[in-house]
MDTraj code that builds the backbone (N, CA, C; nanometers):
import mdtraj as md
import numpy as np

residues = "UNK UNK UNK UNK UNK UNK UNK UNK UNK UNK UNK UNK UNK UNK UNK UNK UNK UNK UNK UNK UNK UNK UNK UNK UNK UNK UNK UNK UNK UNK UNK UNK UNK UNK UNK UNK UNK UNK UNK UNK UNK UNK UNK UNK UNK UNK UNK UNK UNK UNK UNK UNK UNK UNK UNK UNK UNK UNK UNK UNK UNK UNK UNK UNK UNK UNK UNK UNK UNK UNK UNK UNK UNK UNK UNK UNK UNK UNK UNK UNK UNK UNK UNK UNK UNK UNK UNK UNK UNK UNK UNK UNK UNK UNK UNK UNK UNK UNK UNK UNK UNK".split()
xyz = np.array([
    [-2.6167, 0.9018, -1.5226],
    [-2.5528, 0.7884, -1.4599],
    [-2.5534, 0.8108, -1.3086],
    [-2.5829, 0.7468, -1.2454],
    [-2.6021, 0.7650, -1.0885],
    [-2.4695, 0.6959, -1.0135],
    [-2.4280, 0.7738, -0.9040],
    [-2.3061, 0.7400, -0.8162],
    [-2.3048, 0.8127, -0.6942],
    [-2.2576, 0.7521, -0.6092],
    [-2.2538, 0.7874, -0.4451],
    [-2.1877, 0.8892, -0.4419],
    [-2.2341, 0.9940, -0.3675],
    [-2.1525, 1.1049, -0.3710],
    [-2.1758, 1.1553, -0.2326],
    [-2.0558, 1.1711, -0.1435],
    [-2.0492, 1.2121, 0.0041],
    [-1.9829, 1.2951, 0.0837],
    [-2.0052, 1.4123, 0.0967],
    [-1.9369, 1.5147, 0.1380],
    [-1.8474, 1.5932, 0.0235],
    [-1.9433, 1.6038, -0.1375],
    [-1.8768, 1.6498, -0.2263],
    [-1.7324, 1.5636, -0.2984],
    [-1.7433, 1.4150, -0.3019],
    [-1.6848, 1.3474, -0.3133],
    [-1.7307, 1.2067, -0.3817],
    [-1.7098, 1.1741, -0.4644],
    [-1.7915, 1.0765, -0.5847],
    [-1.6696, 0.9442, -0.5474],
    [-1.7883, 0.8402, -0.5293],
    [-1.6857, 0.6703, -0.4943],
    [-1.6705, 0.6480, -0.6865],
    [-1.5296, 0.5729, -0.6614],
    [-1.4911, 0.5497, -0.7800],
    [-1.4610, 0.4202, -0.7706],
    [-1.4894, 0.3032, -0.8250],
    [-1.4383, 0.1532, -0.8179],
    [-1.3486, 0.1186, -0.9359],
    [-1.2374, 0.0875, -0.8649],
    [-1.0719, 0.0433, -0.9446],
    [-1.0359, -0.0983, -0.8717],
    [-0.9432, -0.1450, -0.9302],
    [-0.8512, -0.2158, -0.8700],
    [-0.7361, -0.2513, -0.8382],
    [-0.6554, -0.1789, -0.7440],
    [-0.5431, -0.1704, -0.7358],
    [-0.4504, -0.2611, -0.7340],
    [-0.5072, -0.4247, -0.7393],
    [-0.3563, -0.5526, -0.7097],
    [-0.3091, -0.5452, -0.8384],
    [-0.2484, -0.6532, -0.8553],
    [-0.1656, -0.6861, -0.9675],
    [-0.2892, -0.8310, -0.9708],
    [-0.3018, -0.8504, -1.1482],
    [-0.3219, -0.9829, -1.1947],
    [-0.4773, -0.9406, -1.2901],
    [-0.5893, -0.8859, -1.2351],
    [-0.6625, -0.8855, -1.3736],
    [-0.7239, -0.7193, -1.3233],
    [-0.7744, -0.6585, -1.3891],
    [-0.7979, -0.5140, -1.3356],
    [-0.9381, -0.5025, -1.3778],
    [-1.0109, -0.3509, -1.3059],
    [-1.1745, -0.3810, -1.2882],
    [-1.1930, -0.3279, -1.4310],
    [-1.2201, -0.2390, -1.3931],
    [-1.2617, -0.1009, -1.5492],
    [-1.1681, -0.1082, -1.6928],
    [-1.0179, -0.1543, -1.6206],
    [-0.9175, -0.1452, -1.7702],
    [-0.9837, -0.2974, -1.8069],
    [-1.0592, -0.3609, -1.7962],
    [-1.0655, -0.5004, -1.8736],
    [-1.1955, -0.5146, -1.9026],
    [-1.2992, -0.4472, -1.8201],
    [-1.4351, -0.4235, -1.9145],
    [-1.4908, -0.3062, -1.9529],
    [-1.4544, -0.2052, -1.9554],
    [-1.4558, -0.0753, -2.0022],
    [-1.5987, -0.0509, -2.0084],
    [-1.6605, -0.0574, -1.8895],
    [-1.8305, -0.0609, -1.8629],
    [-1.8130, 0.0957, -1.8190],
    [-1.8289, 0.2218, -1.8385],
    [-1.8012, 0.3175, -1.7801],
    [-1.9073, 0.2951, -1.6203],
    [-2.0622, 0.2485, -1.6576],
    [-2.1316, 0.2569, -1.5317],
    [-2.0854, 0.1588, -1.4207],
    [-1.9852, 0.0934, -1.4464],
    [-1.9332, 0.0211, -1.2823],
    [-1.8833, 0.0713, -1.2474],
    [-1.8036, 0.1754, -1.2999],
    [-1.7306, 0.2446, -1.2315],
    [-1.7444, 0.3227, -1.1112],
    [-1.9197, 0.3456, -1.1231],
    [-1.9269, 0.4378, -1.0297],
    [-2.0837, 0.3588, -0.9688],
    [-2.1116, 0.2402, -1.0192],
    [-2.2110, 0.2012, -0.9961],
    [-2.2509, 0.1913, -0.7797],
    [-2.3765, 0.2388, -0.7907],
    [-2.4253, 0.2952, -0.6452],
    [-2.4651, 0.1482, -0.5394],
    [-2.5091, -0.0016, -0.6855],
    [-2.4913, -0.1115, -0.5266],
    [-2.3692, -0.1977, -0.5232],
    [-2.2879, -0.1484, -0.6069],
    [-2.1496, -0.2496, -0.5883],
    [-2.0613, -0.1742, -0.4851],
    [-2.1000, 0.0137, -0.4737],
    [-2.0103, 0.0683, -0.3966],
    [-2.0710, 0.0232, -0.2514],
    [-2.2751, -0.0229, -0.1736],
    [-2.2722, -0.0162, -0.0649],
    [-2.2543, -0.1643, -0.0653],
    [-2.2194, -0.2343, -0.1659],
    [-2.1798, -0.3926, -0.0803],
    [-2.0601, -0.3882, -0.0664],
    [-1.9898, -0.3586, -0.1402],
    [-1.8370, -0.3599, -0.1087],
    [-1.8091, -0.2750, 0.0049],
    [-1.8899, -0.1819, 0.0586],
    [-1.8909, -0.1230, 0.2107],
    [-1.9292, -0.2391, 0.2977],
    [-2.0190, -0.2608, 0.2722],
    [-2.0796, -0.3763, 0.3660],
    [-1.9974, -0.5350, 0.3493],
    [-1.8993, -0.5273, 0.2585],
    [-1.7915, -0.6824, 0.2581],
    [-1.9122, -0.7897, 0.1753],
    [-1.9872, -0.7578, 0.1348],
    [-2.0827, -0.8568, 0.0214],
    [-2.0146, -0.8878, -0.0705],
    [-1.9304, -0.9746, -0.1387],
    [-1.8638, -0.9828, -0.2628],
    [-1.9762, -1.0549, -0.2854],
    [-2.0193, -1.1384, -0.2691],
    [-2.1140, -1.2694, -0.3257],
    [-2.2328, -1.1774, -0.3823],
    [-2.2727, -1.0760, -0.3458],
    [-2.4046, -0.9960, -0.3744],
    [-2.3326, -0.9221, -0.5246],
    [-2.2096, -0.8882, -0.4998],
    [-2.1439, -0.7975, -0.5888],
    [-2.1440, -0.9493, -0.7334],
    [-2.0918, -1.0763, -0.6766],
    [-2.0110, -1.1428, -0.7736],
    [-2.1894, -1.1773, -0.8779],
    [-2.3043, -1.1852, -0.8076],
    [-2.4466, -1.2017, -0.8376],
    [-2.4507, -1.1195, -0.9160],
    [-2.4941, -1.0257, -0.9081],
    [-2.4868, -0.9005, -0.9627],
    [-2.4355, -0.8847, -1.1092],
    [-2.3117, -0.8849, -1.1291],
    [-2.2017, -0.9223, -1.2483],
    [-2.2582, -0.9966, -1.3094],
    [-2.2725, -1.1400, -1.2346],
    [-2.3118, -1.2494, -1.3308],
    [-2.4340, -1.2234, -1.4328],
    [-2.5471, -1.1518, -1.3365],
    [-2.6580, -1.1591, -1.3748],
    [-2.7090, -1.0817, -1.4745],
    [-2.6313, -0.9329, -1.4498],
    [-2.6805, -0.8096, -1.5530],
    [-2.5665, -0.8175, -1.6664],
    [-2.4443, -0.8877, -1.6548],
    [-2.3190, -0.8737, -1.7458],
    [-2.2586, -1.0201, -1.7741],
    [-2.3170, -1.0834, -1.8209],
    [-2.2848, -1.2420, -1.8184],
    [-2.1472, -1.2484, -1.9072],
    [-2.1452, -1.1957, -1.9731],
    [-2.0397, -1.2402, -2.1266],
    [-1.8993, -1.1247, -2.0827],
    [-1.9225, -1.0536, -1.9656],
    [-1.8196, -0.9835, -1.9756],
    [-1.7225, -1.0671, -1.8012],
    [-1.6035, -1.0175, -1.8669],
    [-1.4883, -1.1117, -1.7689],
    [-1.4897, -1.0360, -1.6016],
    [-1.4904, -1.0590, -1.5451],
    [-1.4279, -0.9319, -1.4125],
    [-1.3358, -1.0200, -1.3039],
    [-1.2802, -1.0444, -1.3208],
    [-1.1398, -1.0563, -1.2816],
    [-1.1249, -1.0235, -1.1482],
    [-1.0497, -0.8569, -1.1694],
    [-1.0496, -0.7545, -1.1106],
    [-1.1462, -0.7467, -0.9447],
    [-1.2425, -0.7912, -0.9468],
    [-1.3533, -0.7811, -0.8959],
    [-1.3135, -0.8322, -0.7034],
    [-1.2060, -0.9073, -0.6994],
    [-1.1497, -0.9712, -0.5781],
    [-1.0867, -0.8508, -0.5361],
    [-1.0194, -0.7622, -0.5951],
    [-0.9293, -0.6464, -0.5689],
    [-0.9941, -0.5186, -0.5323],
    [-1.1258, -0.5364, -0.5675],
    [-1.1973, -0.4561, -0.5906],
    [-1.2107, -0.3259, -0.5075],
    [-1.1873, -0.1899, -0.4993],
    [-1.1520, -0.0793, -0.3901],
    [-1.2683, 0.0348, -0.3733],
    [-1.2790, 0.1086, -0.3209],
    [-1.3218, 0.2566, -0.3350],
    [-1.2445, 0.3350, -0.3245],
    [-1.1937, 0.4196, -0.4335],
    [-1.1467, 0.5956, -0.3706],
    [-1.2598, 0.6926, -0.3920],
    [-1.2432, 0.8105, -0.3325],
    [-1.3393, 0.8826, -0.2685],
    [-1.2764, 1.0466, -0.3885],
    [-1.2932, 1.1310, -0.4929],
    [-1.2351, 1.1973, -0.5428],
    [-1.3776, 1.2901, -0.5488],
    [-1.2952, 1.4421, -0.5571],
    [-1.4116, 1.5684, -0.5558],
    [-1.4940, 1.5620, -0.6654],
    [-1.5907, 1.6015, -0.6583],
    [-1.7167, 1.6131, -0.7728],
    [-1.6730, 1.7004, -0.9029],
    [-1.6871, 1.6625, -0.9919],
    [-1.6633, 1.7546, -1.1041],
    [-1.5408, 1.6947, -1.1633],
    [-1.4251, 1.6295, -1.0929],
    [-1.3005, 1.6313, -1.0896],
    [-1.2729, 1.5367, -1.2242],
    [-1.1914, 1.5647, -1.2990],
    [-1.1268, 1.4668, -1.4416],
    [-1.0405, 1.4004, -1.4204],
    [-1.0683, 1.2467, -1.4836],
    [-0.9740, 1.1838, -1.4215],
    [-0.9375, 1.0653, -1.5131],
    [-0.8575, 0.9664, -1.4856],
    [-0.8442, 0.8588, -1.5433],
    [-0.8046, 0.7115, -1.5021],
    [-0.8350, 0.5905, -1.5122],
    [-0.8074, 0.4780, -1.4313],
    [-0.6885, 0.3968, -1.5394],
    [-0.5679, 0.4345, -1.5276],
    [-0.4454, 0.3794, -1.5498],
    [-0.4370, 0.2256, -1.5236],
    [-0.3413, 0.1055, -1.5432],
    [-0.3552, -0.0181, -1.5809],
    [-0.2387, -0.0616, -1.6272],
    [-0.1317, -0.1161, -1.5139],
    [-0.0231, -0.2089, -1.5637],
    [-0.0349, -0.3019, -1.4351],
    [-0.0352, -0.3844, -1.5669],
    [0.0167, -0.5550, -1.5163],
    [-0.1552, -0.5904, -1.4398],
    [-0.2565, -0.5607, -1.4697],
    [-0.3566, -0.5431, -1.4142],
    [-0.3744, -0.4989, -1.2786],
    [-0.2820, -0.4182, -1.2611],
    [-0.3097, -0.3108, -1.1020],
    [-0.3375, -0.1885, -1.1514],
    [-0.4759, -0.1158, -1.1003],
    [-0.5144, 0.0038, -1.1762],
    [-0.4871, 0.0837, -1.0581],
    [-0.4554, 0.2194, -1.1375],
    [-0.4541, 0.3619, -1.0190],
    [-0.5302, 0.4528, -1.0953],
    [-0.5894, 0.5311, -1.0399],
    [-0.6750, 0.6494, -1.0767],
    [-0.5755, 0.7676, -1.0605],
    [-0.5874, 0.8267, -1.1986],
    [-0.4828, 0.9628, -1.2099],
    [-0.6096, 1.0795, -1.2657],
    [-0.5406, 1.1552, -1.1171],
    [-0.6550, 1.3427, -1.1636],
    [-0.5609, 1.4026, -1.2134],
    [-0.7051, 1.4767, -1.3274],
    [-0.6176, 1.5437, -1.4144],
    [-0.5367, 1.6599, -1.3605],
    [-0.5945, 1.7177, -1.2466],
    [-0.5011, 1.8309, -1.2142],
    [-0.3894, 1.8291, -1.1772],
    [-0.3458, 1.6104, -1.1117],
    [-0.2133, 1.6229, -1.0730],
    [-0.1219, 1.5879, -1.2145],
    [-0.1449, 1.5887, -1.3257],
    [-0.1041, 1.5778, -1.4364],
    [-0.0140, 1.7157, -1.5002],
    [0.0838, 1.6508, -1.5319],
    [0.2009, 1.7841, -1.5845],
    [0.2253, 1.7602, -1.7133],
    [0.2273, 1.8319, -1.8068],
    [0.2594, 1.7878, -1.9019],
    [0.3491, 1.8980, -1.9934],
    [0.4237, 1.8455, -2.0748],
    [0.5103, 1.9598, -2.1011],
    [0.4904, 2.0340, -2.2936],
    [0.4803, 2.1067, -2.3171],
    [0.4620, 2.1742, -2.4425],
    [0.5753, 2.2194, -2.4980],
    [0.5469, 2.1485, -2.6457],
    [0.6598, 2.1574, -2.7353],
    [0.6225, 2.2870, -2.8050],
])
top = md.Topology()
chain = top.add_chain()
for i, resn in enumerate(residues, 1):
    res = top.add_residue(resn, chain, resSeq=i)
    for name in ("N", "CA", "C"):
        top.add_atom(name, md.element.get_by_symbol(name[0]), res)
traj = md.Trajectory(xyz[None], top)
């Protein structure tokens, strides 16, 4: 699967508003990290991005896609894209605590 990776740091596409969310609503794992939605959304292209969607993913919803963000997280790193009320946050696993019974 191919993804931007810059200074040991992999772009991750989420969506942080509230109202429809990117990844928790089409569970495409490759948008997540897909390499021309991360340089248009650098470059402010939604229309190239909203093309795009339409064209290779017709039947699937994206919502999310107005909200649409980059975070920047270390290579290798485990993680997960969380989802209430359709505002997503990305949780690493290392900041994860968990307690044993």
């Amino acid at each position: 699967m191919d993804r931007v990776i810059r200074d040991g740091k992999v772009a991750i596409l989420y969506s942080p508003g509230f109202g429809a969310g990117w990844y928790s609503w089409h569970h495409i794992e490759e948008l997540v990290f897909d390499p021309s939605i991360v340089t248009w959304l650098e470059a402010h292209d939604m229309d190239k991005i909203v093309s795009y969607l339409t064209l290779k993913y017709p039947d699937e919803y994206f919502g999310g896609v107005d909200k649409l963000t980059i975070k920047w997280i270390p290579q290798g790193t485990q993680f997960r894209i969380e989802e209430y009320d359709g505002a997503e946050s990305v949780q690493l696993l290392l900041n994860e605590r968990y307690l044993i019974a």
